[in-house]
N, C-alpha and C positions, 0 to 999 in steps of 0.2 A: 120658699123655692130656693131651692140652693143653686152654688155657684153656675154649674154643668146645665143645669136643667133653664137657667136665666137664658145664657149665652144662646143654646140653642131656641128656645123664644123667640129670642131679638132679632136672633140671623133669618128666621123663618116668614116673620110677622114683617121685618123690612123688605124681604125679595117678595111676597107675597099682597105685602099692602094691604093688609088686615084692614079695617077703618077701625075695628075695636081696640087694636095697641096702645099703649099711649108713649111708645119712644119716640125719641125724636127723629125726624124725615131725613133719609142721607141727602146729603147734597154735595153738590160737583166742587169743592177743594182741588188747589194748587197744593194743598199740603197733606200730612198726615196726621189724627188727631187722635191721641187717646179715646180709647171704648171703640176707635171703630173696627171690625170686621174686615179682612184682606186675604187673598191669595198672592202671593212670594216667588215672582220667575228668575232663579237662575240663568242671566243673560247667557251665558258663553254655551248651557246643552240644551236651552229651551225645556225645561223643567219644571214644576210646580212644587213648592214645600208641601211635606206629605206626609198625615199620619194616618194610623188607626191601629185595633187592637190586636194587633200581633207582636208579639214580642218576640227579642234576639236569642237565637242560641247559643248565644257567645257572646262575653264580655258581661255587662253592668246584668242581662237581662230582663232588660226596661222595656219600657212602649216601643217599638222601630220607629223612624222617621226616614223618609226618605225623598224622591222627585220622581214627580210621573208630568208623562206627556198629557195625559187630560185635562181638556178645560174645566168640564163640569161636573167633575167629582168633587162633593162635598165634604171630602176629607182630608180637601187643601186651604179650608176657612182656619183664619187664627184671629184669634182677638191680640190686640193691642193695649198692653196695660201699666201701671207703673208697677215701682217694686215692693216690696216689705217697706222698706226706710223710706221710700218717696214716693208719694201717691202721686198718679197722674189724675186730674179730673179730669172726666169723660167730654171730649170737645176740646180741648187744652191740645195745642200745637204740637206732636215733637219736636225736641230741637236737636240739632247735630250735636254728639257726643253725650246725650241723653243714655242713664241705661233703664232697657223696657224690661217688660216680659211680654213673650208673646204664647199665650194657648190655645191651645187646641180647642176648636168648638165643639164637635163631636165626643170628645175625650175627657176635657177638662182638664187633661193635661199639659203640663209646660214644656215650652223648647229648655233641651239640657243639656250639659258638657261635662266630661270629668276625664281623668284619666285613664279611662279603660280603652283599648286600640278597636279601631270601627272593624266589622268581619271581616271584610274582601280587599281594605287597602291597607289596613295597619296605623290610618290615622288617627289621630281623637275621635271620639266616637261621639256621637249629638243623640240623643233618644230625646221621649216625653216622660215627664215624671211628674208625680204627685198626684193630690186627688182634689177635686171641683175647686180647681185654679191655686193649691197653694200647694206648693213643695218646699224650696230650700235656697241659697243661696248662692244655688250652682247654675238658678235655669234666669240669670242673668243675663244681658246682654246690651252693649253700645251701639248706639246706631252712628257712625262712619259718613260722614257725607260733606259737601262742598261750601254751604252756605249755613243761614244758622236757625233755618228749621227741617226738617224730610219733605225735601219734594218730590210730590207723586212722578215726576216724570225724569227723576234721577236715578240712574242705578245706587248702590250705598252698600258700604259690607256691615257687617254683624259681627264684633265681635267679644269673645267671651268675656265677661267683665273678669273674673276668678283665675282665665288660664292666658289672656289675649290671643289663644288661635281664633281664627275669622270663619264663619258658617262658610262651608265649598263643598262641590260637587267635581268630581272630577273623573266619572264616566264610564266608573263597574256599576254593573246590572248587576241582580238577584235572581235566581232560577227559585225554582217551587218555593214558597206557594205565593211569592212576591214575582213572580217571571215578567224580568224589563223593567222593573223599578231600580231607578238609579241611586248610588249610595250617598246617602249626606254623611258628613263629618265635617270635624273641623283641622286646622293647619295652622300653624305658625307665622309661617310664608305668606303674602301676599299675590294674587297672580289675578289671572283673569277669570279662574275659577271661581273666584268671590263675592262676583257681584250680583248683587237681587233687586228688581223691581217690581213696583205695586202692580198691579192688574185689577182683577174682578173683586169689584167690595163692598160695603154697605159702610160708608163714610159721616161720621158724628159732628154735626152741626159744632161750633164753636159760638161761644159767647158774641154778643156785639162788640166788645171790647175789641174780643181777637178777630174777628173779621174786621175790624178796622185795618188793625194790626199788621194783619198777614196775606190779604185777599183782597181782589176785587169784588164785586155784586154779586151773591153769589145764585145757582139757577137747584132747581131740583131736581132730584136723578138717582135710580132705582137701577 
């Protein structure tokens, strides 16, 4: 089974509740853990991180990414992973200033950055790249946050390990065939545009170790 085709498994068999799976049961986490499965809200436009197969007509012409107001599109799932040089094992904490990757489950593609200017604001531009979870050293990212692991009920920016602009959203829409999908990219700058919190997920158990660690008792939750 390859990478693309796993993920979509995992996501399907845990919201579903297969009894024949044999992943591990999400459970209700203070924190955020490698392998698990997450939807990304842009606090300041009410937003969802957002992909699928349409691609830009302009710039890098990679996967689009962008923010939609819907809750239950499925094409705001990302996995949470480590990188090339540093594996995260699956249940294993994030920690603040940690860098992930995060992909697409749908897609198999990874969140990306480079220097090519986004369509409608002329920022960095953020696409999905590669193929069943492995691209390049561009689709990078540090997770920004306050204490010294991601907690689920912190906002926290993103950003570029490669370029340091931070994941932002700052409120052009797309007309055909994307119409009202708001533009991701990334910035330099720091603002209120930058900030993302956890929502709807399918969350990977942690070792006994780490749930010492980092959690109270923990409950189960779908």
């Amino acid at each position: 089974m390859d990478y693309h085709m796993f993920l979509v498994v995992f996501l399907w068999c845990s919201v579903l509740l297969f009894s024949t799976c044999s992943f591990s049961a999400a459970t209700e986490l203070s924190f955020v853990t490698c392998g698990s499965v997450i939807k990304l809200l842009n606090v300041k436009h009410n937003v969802r991180l957002h992909s699928h197969d349409v691609r830009y007509g302009s710039g890098s012409g990679q996967q689009s990414v962008t923010g939609v107001t819907s809750v239950e599109d499925s094409n705001s799932y990302w996995s949470v992973r480590g990188t090339a040089k540093a594996l995260c094992h699956r249940g294993t904490a994030v920690k603040c200033g940690q860098n992930i990757r995060l992909t697409h489950v749908n897609t198999g593609r990874n969140l990306h950055s480079h220097y090519f200017a986004s369509p409608l604001s002329s920022n960095q531009e953020v696409s999905a790249f590669g193929e069943d979870g492995e691209g390049d050293h561009l689709d990078e990212w540090t997770v920004l946050c306050g204490g010294s692991v991601w907690d689920r009920n912190e906002a926290v920016r993103f950003r570029h390990a490669a370029t340091d602009a931070l994941l932002s959203v700052t409120g052009e829409q797309y007309g055909r065939p994307i119409h009202g999908q708001r533009e991701v990219h990334a910035m330099t700058s720091s603002s209120q545009h930058s900030y993302w919190k956890v929502m709807e997920g399918v969350f990977m158990k942690p070792s006994e170790n780490m749930s010492r660690e980092y959690s109270s008792p923990l409950h189960t939750e779908f």
